[in-house]
C-alpha positions in Angstrom: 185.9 257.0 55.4 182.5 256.9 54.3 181.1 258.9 57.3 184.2 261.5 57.3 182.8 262.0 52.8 178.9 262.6 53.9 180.3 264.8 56.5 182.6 266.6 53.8 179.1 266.7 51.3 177.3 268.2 54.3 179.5 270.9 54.8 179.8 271.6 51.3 176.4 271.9 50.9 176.0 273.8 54.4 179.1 276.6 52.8 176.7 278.0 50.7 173.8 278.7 52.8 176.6 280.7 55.4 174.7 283.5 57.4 177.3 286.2 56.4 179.7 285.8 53.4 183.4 285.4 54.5 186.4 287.7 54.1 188.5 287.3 50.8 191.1 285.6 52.9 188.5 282.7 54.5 186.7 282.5 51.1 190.6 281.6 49.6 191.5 279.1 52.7 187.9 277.5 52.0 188.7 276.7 48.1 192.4 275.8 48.7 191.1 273.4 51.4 188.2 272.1 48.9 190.1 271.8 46.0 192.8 269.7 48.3 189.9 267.8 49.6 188.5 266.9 46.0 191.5 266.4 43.7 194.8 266.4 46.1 198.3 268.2 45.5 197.7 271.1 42.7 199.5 269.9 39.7 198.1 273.0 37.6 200.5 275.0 35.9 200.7 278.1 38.0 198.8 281.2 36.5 200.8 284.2 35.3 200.8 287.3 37.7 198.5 289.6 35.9 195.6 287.0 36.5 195.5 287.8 40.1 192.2 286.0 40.9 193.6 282.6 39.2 197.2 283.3 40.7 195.2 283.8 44.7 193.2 280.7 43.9 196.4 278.9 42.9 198.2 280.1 45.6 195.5 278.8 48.4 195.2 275.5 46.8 199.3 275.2 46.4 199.1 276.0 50.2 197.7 272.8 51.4 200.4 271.0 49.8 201.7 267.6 51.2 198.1 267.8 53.4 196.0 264.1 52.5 192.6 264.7 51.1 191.3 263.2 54.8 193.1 266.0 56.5 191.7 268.6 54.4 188.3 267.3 54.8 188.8 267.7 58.4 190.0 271.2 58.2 187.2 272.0 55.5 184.8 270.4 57.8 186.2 272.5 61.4 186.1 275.8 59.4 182.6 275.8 58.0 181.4 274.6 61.8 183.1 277.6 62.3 181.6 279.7 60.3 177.8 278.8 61.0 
């Protein structure tokens, strides 16, 4: 557990130093995945529609439901390798 949260940190730290900015679509998978990682199932009340940043961000997060905070480190972790 311990080694699979420095390698989380790592990658973290190692998304914002990416060679090339991802597309809106990665950028959205990365936060869902992050915010999954971090603070588990969203429980936030969902955003109205005319706040379309707030509603994508919701959306991504809402995406990873049921996913455990290990499994989305993992995926967090495999998609910034990817990335770099």
């Amino acid at each position: 557990m311990i080694d699979l949260q420095k390698r989380f940190e790592s990658a973290v730290a190692s998304s914002k130093n990416l060679s090339e900015r991802p597309d809106n679509m990665t950028l959205l998978k990365i936060y869902g995945l992050y915010k999954q990682s971090t603070q588990g199932d969203n429980t936030d009340v969902k955003p109205s529609f005319t706040d379309m940043v707030a509603r994508a961000k919701w959306d991504a997060w809402t995406k990873c439901q049921g996913m455990s905070q290990d499994e989305a480190m993992e995926a967090y972790i495999s998609l910034i390798e990817s990335l770099s």
